[in-house]
C-alpha positions, 0 to 999 in steps of 0.5 A, a space after each residue: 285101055 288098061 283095066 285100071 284106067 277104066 275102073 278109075 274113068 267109071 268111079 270118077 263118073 260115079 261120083 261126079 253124078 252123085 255130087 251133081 245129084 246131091 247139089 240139085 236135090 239140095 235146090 228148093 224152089 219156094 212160091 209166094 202169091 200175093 203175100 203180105 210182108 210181115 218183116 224184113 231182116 238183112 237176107 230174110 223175110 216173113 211173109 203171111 200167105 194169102 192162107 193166112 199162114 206165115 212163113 220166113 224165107 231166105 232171100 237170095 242177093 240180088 233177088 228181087 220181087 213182084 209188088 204190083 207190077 214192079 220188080 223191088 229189092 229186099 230192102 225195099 220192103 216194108 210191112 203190109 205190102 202184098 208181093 209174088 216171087 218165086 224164090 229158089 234156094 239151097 236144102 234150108 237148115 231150120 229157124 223158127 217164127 212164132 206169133 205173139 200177143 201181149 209178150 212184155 219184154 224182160 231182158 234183152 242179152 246181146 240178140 237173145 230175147 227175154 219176154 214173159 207171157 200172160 200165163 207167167 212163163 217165159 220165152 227166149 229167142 235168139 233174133 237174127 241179126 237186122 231183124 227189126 220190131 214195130 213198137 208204137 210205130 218205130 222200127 227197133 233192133 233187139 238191142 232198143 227194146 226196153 223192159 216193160 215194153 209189150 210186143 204183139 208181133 212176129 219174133 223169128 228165132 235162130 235157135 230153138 224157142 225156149 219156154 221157162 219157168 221162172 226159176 229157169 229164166 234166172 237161171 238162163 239169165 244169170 248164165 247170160 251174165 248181167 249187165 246194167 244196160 239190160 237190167 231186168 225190171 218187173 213186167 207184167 202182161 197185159 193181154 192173152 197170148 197166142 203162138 203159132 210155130 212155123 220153120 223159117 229156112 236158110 239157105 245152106 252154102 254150096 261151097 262144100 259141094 263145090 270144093 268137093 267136086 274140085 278134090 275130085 278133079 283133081 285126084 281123078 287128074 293126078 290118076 289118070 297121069 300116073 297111070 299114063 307114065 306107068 304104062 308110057 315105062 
């Protein structure tokens, strides 16, 4: 065996255990006991643990829970029932779930979110898309709500949550363009407010990982041939 040959066969090793490695590391295997469903998106969930803090996972397709007894999907999920899963996905990126009382919504542009608080200023978050609100006992999309409509619930953002002043807000809203359907209107709110930040994850794709690994293969393939017809001459 050429010196050659053995120093490609080693590197080729190297590099299929450090992708082998990478992808492993990048599995997070995530616990829930007796959670109550807080919301239900198209490929997430909010849960509140039975600590009392709320969290926000990506589900995986096809996953399925424990709710007493019996294995349910995703969407069959409804706020207020209490489930156990062991749910195991890819390194997440990071969204945010905050826990509002008495936020009066101002605008709605698209999926972003406009509300004001108590303290007079303003929130904006960017609601993934399914993602549905209890208003008055109805289940709406971003694009239902009204202004002057007072939400007391849980908003996941998938961009960072913004907090403005008034003069930002305008600002924010004027770069958002207008439009008559999500025509601002006075609002004012009617109770305290109250957040909690949390990180809701998401599950990051495998398929750079495993197209990498294919590269790899392929190169090593195309070596180890050339090499054998140089050494064949």
């Amino acid at each position: 065996m050429s010196k050659k040959f053995l120093v490609l066969a080693v590197l080729a090793v190297v590099a299929l255990t450090f992708t082998v490695t990478a992808q492993a590391q990048a599995l997070v295997k995530q616990e829930i006991t007796n959670g109550t469903v807080v919301n239900v998106g198209n490929n997430f969930l909010v849960v509140k643990l039975a600590d009392g803090t709320v969290k926000g996972y990506d589900v995986p397709a096809g996953f399925m829970f424990d709710q007493g007894g019996t294995q349910v999907p995703l969407s069959a999920l409804k706020p207020g029932q209490v489930i156990t899963a062991s749910i195991t996905t890819t390194e997440p990126l990071t969204e945010q779930v905050e826990e509002v009382t008495g936020a009066t919504v101002v605008k709605t542009v698209h999926r972003n979110l406009f509300v004001k608080l108590a303290d007079g200023t303003y929130r904006q978050y960017d609601v993934p898309k399914g993602y549905r609100f209890n208003v008055d006992g109805k289940e709406l999309a971003v694009f239902q709500l009204q202004p002057g409509m007072v939400l007391s619930t849980t908003i996941v953002s998938e961009k960072a949550i913004k907090t403005m002043t008034e003069p930002e807000f305008q600002a924010e809203v004027g770069r958002h363009g207008a439009h008559p359907r999500h025509a601002m209107q006075p609002a004012v709110a009617t109770a305290p407010e109250a957040t909690t930040t949390k990180k809701l994850p998401k599950t990051a794709s495998p398929l750079p990982l495993i197209g990498l690994l294919g590269l790899m293969s392929l190169g090593l393939g195309l070596g180890l041939s050339a090499l054998r017809h140089r050494e064949a001459s």
